[in-house]
N, CA, C and O atoms as a GROMACS GRO file, in nm:
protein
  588
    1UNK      N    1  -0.096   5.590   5.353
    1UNK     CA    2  -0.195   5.694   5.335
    1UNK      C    3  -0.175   5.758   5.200
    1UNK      O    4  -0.060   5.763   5.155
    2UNK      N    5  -0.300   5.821   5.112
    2UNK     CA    6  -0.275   5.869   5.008
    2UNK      C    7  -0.380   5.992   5.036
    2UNK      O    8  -0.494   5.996   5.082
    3UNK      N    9  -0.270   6.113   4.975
    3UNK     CA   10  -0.339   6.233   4.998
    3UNK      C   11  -0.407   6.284   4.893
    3UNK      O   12  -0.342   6.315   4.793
    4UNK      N   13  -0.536   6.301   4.895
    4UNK     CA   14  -0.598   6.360   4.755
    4UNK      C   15  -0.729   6.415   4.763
    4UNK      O   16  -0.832   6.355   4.792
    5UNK      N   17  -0.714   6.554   4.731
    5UNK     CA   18  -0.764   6.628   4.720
    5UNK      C   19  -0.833   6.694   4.805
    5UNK      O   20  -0.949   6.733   4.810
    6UNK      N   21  -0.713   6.705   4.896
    6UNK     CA   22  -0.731   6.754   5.014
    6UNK      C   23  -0.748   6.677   5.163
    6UNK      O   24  -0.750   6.727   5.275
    7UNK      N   25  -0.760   6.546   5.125
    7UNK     CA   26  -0.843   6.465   5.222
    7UNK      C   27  -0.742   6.313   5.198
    7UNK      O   28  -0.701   6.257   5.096
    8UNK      N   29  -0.729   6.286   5.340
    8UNK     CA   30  -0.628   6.183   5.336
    8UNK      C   31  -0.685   6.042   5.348
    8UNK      O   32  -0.742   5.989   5.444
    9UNK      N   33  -0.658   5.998   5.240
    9UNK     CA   34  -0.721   5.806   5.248
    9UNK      C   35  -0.668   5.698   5.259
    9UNK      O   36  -0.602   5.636   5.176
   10UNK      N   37  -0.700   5.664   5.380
   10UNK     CA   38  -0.564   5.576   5.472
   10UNK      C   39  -0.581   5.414   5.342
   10UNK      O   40  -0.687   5.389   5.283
   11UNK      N   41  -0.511   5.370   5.333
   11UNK     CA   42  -0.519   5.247   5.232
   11UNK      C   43  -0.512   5.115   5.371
   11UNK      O   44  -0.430   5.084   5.457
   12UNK      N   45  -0.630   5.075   5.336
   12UNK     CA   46  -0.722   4.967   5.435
   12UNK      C   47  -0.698   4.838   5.382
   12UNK      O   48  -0.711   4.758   5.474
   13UNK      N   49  -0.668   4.777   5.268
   13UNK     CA   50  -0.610   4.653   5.241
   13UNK      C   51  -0.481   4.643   5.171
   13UNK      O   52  -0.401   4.730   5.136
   14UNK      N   53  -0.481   4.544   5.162
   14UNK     CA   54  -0.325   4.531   5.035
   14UNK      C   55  -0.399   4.484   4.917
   14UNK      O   56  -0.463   4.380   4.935
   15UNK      N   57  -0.404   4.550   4.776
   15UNK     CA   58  -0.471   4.530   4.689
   15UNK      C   59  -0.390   4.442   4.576
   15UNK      O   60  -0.269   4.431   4.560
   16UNK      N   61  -0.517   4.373   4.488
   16UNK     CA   62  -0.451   4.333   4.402
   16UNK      C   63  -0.340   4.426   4.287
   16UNK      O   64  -0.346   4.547   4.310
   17UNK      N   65  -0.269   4.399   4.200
   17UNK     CA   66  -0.130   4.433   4.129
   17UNK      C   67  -0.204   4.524   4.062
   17UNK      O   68  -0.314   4.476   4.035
   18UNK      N   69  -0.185   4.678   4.009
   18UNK     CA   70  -0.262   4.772   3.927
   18UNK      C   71  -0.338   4.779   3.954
   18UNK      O   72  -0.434   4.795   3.878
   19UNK      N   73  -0.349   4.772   4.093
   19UNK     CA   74  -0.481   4.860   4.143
   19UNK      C   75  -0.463   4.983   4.125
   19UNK      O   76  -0.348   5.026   4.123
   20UNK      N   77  -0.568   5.066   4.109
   20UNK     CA   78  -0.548   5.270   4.126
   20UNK      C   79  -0.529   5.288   4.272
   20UNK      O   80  -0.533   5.195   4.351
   21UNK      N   81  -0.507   5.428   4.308
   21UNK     CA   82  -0.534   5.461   4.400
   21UNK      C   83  -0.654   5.443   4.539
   21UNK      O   84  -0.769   5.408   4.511
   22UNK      N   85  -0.624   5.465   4.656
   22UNK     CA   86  -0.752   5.403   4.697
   22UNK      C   87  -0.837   5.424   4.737
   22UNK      O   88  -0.912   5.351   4.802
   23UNK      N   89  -0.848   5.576   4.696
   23UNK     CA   90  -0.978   5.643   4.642
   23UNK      C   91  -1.098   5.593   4.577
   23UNK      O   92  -1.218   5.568   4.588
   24UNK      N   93  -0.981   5.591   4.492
   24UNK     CA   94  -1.083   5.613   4.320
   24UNK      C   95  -1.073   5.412   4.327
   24UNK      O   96  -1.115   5.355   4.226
   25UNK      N   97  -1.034   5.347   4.411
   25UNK     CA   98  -0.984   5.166   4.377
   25UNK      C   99  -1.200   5.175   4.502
   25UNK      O  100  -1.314   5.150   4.460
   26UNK      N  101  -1.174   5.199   4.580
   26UNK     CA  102  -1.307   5.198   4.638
   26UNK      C  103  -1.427   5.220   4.576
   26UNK      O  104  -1.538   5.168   4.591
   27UNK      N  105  -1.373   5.333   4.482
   27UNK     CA  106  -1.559   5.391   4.430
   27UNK      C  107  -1.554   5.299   4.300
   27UNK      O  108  -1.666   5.269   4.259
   28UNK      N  109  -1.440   5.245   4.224
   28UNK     CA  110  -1.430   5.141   4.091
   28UNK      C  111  -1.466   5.008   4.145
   28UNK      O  112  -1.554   4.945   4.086
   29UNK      N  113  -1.418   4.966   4.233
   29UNK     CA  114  -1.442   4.808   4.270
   29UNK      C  115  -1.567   4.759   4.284
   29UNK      O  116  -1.596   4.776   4.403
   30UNK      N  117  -1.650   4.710   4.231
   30UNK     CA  118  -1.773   4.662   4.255
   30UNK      C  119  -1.819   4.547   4.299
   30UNK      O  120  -1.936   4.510   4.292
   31UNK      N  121  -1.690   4.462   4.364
   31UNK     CA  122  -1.691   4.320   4.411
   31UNK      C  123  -1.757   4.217   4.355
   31UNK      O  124  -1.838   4.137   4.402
   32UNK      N  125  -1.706   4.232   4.234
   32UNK     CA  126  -1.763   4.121   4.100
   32UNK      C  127  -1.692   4.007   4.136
   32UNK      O  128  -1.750   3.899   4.148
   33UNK      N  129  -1.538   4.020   4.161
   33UNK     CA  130  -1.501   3.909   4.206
   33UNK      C  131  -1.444   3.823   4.066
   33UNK      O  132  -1.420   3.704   4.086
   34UNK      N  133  -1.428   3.860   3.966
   34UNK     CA  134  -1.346   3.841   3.827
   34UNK      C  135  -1.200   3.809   3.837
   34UNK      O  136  -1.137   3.705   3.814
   35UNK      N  137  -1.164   3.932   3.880
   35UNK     CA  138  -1.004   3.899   3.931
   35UNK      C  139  -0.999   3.799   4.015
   35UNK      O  140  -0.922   3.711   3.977
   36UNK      N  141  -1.036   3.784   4.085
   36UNK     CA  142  -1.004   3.668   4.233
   36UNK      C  143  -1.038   3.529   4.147
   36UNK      O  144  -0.985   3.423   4.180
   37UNK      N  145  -1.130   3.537   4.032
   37UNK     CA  146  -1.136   3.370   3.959
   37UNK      C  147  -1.039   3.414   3.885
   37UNK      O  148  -0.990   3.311   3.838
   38UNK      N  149  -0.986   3.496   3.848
   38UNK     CA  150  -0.846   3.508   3.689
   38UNK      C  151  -0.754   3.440   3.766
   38UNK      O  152  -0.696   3.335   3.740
   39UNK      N  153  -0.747   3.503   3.855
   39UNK     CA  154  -0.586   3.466   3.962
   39UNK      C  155  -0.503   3.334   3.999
   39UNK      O  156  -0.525   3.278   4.107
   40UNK      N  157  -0.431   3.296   3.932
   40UNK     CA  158  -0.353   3.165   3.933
   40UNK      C  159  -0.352   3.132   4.065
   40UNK      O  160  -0.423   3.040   4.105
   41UNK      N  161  -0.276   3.202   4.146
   41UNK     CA  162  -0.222   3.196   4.281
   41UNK      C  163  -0.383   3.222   4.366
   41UNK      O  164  -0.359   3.252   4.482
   42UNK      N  165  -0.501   3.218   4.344
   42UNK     CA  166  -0.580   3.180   4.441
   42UNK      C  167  -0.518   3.314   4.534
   42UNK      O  168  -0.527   3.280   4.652
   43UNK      N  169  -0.466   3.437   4.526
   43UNK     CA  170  -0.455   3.507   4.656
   43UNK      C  171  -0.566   3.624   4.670
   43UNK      O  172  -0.563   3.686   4.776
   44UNK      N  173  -0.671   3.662   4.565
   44UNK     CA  174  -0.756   3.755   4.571
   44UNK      C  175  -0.864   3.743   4.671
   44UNK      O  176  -0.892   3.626   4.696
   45UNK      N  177  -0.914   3.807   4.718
   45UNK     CA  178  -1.042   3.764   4.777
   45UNK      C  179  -1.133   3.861   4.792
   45UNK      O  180  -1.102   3.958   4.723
   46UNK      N  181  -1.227   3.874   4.849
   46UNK     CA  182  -1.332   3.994   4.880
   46UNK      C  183  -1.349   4.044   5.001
   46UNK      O  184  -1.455   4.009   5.052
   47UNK      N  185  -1.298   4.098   5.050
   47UNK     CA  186  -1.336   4.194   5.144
   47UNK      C  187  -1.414   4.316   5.190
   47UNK      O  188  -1.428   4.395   5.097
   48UNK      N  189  -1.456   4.347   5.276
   48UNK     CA  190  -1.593   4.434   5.272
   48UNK      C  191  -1.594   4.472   5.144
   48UNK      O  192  -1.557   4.586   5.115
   49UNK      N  193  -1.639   4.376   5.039
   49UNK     CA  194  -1.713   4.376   4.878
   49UNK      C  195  -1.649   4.478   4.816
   49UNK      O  196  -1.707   4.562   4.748
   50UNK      N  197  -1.504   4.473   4.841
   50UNK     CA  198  -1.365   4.490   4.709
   50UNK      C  199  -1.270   4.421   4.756
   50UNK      O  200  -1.240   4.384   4.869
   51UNK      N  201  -1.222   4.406   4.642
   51UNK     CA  202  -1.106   4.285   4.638
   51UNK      C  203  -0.988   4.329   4.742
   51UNK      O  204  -0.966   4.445   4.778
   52UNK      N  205  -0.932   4.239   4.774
   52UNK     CA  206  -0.776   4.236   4.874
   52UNK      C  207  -0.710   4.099   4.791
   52UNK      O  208  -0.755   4.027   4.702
   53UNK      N  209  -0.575   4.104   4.870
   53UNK     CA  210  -0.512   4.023   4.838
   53UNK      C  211  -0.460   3.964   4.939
   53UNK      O  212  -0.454   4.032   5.042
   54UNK      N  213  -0.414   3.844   4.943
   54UNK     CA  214  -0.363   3.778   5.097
   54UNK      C  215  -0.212   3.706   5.074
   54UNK      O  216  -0.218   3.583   5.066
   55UNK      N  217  -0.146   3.735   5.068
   55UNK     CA  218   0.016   3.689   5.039
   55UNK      C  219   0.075   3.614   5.190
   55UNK      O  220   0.181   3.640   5.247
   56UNK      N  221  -0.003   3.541   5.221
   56UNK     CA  222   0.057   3.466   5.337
   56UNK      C  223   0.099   3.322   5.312
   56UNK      O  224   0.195   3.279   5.377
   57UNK      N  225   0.038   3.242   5.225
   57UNK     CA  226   0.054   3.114   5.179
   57UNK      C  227   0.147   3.100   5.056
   57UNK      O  228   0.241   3.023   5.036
   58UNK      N  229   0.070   3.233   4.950
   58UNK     CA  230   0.142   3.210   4.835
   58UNK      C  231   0.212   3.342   4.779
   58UNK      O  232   0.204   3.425   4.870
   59UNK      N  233   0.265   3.387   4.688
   59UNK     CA  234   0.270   3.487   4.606
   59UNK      C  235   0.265   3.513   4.516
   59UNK      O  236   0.282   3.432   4.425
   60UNK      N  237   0.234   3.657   4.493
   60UNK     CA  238   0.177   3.694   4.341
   60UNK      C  239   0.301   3.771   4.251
   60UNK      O  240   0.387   3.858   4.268
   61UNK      N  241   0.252   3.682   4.144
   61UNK     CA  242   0.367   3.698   4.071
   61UNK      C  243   0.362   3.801   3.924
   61UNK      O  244   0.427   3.802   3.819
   62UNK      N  245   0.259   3.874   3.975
   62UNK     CA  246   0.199   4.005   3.891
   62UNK      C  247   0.202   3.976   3.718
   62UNK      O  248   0.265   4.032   3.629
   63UNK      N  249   0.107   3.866   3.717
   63UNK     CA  250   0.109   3.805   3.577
   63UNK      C  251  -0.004   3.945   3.466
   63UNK      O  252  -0.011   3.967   3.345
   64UNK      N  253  -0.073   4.010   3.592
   64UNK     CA  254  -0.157   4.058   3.520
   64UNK      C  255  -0.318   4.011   3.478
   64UNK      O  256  -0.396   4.093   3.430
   65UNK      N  257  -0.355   3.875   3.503
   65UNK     CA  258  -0.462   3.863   3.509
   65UNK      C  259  -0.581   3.903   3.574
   65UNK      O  260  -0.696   3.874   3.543
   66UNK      N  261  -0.539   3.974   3.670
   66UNK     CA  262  -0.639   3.991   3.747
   66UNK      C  263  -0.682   4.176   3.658
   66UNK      O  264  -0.790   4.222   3.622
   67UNK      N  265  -0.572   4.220   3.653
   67UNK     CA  266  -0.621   4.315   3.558
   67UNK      C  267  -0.709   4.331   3.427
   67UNK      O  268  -0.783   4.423   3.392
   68UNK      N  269  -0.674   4.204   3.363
   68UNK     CA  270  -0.705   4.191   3.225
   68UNK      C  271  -0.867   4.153   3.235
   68UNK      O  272  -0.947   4.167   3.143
   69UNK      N  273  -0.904   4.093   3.398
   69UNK     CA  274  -1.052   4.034   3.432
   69UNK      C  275  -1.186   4.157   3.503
   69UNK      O  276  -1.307   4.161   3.520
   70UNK      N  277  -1.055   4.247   3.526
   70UNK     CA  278  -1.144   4.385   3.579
   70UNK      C  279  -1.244   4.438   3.506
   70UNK      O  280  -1.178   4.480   3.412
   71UNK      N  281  -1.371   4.470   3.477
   71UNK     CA  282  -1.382   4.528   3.385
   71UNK      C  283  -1.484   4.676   3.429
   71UNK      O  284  -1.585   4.704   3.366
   72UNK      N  285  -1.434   4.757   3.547
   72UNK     CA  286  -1.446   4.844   3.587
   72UNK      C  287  -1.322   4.942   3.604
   72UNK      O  288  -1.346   5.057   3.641
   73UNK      N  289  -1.236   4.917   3.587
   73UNK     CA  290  -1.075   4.968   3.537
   73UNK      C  291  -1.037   5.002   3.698
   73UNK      O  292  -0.955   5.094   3.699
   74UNK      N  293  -1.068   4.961   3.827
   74UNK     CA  294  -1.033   4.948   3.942
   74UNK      C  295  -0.895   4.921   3.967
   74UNK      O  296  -0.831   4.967   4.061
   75UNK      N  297  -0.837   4.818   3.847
   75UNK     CA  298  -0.692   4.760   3.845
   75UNK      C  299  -0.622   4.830   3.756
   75UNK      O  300  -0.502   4.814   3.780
   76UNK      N  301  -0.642   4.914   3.648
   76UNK     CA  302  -0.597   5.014   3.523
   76UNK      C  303  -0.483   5.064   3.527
   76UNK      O  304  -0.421   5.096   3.426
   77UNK      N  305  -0.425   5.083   3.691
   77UNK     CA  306  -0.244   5.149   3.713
   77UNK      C  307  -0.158   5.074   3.630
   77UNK      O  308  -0.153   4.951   3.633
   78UNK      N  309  -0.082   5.155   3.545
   78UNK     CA  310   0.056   5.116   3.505
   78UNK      C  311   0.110   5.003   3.546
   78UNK      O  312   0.106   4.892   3.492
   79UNK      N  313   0.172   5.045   3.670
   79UNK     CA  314   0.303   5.010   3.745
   79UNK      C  315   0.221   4.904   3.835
   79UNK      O  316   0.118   4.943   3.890
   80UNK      N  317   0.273   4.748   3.854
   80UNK     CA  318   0.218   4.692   3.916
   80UNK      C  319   0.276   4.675   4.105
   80UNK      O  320   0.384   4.640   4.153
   81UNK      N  321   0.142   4.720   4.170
   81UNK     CA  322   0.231   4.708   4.345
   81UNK      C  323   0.095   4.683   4.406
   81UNK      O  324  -0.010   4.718   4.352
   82UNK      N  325   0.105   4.618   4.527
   82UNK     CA  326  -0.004   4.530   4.611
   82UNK      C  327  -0.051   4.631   4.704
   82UNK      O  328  -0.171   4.637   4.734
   83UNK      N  329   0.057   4.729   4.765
   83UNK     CA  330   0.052   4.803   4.834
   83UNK      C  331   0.113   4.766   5.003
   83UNK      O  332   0.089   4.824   5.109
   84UNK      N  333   0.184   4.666   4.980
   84UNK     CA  334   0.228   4.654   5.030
   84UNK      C  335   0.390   4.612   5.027
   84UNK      O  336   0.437   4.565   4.924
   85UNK      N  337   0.479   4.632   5.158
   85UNK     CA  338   0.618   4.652   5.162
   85UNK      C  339   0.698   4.553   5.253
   85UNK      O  340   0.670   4.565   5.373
   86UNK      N  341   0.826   4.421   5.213
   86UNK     CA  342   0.888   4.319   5.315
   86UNK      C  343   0.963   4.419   5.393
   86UNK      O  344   1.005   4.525   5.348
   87UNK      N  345   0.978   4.375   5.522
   87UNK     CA  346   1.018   4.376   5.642
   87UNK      C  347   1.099   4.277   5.669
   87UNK      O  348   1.072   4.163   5.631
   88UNK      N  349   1.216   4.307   5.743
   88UNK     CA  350   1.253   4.082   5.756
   88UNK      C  351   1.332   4.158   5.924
   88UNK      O  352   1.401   4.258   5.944
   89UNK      N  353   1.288   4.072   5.998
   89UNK     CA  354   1.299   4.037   6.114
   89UNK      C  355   1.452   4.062   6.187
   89UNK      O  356   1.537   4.020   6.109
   90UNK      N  357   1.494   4.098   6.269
   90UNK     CA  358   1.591   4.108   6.308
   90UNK      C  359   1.643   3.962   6.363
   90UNK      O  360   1.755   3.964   6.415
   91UNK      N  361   1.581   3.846   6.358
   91UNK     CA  362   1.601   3.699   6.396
   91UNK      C  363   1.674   3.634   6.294
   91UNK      O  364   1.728   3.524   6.300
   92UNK      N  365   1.672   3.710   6.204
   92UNK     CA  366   1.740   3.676   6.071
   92UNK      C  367   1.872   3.580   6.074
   92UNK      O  368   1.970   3.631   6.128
   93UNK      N  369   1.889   3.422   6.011
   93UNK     CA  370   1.988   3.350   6.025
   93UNK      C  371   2.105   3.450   5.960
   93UNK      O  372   2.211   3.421   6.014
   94UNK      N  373   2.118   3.528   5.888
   94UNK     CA  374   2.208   3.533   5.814
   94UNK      C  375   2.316   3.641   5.882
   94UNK      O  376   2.430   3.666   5.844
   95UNK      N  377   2.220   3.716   6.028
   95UNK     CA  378   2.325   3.804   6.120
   95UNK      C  379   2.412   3.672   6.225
   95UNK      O  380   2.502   3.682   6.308
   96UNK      N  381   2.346   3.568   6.177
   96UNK     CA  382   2.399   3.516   6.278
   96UNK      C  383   2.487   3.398   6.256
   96UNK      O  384   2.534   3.330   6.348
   97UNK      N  385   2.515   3.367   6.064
   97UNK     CA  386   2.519   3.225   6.061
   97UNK      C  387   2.547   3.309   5.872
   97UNK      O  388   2.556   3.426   5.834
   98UNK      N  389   2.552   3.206   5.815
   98UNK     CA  390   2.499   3.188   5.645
   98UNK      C  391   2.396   3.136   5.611
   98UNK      O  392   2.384   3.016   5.632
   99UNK      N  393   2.324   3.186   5.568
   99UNK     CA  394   2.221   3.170   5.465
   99UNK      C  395   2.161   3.228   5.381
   99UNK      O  396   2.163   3.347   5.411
  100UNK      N  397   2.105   3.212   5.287
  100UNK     CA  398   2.106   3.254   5.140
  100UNK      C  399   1.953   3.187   5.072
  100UNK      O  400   1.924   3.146   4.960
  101UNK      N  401   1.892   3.198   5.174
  101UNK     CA  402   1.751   3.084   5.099
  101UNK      C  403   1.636   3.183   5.022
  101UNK      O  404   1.538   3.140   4.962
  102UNK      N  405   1.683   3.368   5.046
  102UNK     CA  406   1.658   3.469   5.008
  102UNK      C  407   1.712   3.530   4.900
  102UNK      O  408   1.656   3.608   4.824
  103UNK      N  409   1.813   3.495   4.896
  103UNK     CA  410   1.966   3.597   4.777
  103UNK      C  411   1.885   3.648   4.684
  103UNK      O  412   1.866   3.768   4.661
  104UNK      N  413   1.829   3.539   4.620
  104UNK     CA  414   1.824   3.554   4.443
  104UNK      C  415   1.648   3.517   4.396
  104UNK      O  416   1.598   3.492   4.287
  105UNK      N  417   1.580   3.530   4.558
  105UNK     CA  418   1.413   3.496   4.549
  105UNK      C  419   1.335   3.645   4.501
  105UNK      O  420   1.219   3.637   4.462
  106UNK      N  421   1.402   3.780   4.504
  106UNK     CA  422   1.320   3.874   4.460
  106UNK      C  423   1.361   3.932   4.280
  106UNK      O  424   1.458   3.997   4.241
  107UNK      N  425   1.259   3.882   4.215
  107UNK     CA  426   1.298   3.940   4.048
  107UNK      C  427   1.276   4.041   4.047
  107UNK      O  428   1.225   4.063   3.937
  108UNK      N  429   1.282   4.167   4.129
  108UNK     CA  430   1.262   4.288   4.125
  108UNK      C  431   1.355   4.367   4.177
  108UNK      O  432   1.328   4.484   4.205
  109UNK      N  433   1.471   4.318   4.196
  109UNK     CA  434   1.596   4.312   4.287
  109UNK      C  435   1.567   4.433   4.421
  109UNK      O  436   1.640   4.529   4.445
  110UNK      N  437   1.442   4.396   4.493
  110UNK     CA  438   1.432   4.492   4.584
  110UNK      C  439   1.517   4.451   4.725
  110UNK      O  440   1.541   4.521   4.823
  111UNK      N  441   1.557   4.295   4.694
  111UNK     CA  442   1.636   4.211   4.801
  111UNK      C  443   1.780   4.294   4.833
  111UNK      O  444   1.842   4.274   4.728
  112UNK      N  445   1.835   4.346   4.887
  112UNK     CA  446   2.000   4.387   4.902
  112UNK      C  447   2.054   4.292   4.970
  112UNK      O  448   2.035   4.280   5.091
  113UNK      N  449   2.124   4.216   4.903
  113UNK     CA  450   2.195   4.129   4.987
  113UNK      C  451   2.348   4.202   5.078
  113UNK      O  452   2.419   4.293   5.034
  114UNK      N  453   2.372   4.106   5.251
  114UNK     CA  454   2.451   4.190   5.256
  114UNK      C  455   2.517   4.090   5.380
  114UNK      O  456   2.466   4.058   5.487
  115UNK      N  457   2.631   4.059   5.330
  115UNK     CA  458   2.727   3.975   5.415
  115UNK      C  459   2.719   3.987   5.569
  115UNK      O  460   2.730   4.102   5.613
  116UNK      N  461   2.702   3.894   5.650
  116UNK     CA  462   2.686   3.828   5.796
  116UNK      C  463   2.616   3.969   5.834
  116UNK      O  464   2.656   4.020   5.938
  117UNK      N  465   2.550   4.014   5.784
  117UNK     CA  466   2.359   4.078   5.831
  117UNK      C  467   2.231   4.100   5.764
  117UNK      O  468   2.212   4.081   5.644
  118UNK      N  469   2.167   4.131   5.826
  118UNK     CA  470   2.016   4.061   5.772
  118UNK      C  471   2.038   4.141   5.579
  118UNK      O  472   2.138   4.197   5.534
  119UNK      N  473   1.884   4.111   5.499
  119UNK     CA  474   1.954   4.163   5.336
  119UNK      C  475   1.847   4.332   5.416
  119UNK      O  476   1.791   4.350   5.525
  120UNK      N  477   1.864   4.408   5.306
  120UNK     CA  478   1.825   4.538   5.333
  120UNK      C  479   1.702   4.552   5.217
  120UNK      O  480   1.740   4.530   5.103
  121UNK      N  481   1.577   4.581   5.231
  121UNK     CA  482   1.458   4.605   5.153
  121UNK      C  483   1.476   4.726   5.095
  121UNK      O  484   1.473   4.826   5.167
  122UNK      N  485   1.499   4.738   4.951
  122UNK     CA  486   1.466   4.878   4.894
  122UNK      C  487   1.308   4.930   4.852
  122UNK      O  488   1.229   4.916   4.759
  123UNK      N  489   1.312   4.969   4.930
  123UNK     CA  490   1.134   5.018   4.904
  123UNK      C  491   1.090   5.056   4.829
  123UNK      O  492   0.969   5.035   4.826
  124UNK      N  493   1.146   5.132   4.723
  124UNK     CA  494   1.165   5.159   4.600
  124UNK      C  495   1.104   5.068   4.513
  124UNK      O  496   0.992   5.074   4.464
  125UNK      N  497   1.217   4.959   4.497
  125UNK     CA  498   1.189   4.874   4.419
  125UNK      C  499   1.064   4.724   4.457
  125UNK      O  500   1.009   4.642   4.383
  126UNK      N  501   1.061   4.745   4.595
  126UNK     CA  502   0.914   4.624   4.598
  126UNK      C  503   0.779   4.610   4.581
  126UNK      O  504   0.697   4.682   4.638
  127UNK      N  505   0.746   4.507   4.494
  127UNK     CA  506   0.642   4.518   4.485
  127UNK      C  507   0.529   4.467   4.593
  127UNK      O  508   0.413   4.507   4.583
  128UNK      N  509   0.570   4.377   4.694
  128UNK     CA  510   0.531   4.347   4.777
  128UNK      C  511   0.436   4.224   4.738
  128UNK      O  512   0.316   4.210   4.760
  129UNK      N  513   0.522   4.144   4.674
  129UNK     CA  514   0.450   4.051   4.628
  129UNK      C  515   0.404   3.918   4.678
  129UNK      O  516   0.310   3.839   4.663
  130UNK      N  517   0.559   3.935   4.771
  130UNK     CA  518   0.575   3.783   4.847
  130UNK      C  519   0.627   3.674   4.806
  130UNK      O  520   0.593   3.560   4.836
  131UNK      N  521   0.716   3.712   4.732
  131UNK     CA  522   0.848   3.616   4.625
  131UNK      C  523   0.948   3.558   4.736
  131UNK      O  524   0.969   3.438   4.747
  132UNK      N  525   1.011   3.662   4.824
  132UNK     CA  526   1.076   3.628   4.932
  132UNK      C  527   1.021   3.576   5.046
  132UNK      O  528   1.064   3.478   5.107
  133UNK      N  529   0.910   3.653   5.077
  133UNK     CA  530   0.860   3.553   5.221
  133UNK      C  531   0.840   3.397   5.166
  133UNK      O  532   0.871   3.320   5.257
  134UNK      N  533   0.800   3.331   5.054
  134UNK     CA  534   0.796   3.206   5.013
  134UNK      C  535   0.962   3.137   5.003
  134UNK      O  536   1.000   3.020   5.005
  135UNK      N  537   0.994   3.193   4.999
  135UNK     CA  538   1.174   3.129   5.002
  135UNK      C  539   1.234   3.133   5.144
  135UNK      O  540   1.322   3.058   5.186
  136UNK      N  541   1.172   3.233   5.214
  136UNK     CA  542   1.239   3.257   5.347
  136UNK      C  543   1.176   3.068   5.428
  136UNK      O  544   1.060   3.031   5.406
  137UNK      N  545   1.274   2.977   5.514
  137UNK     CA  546   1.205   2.870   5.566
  137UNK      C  547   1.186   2.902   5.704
  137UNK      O  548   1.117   2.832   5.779
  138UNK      N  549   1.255   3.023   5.744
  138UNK     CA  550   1.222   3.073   5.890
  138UNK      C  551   1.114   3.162   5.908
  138UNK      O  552   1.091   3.189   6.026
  139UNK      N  553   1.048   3.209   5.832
  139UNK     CA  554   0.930   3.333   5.810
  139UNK      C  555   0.976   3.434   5.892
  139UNK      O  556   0.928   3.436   6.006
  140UNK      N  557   1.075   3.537   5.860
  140UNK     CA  558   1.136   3.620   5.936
  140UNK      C  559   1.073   3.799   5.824
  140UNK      O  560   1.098   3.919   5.828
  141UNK      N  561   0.991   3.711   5.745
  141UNK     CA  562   0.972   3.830   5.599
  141UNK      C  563   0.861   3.807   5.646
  141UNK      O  564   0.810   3.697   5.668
  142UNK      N  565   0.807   3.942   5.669
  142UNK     CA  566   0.649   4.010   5.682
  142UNK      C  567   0.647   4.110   5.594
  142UNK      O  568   0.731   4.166   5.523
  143UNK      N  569   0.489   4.125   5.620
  143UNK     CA  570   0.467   4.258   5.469
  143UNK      C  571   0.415   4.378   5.562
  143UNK      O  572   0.352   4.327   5.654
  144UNK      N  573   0.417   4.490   5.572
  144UNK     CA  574   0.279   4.601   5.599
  144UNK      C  575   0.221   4.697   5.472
  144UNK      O  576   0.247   4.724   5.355
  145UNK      N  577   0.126   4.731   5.578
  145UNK     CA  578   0.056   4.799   5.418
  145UNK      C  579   0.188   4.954   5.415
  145UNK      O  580   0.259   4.997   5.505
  146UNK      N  581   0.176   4.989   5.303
  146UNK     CA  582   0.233   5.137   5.301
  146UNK      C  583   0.171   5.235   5.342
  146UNK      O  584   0.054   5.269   5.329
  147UNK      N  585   0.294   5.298   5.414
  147UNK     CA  586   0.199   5.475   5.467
  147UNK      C  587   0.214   5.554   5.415
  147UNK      O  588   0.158   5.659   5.445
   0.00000   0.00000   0.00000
């Protein structure tokens, strides 16, 4: 949820990387659909006619194109984040066993790695890109949107 200006605006997709707020990302987006052809990774798409992003197959690796294709400044934020945050499963091999098919999959070091239990997500630092759920071979890494 994002609070502004008095009035709270629950954030309804996971957006592409530099998106604004999702306020002001609703009344900018005009579902041109620019970004979603810039996008290497094929993860943009249109949804009730503004863009989302879908990080289930692939991930985005916040190259920035999809920004550079905006040309309603919908994507204009600084700091690049999807709006969404990994989760990893309490099924996790690594409480139970070794494995490491995660360690060194997030370049944003939001991964905490952490000997015979699951790694620990700094929320802080993710962008929610989906670097790790693609390395994970058990799919124990889910995303939600942020509250």
């Amino acid at each position: 949820m994002v609070f502004i200006m008095g009035v709270i605006v629950k954030i309804q997709a996971a957006r592409p990387p530099f998106a604004v707020d999702e306020s002001l990302f609703l009344r900018l987006c005009d579902g041109c659909g620019l970004c979603a052809s810039a996008c290497p990774s094929q993860i943009i798409t249109m949804e009730k006619g503004v863009a989302a992003i879908d990080i289930s197959y692939a991930a985005c690796d916040l190259c920035g194109r999809c920004q550079q294709a905006c040309p309603t400044l919908a994507l204009a934020e600084q700091t690049a984040h999807t709006g969404l945050v990994a989760t990893i499963a309490n099924s996790c091999e690594n409480m139970y066993g070794f494995c490491d098919s995660c360690e060194s999959s997030c370049p944003y070091g939001a991964l905490v790695w952490q000997e015979d239990a699951k790694p620990r997500i700094d929320t802080a630092l993710c962008k929610g890109c989906g670097q790790c759920a693609q390395s994970c071979y058990n799919s124990i890494i889910s995303f939600q949107l942020m509250t």
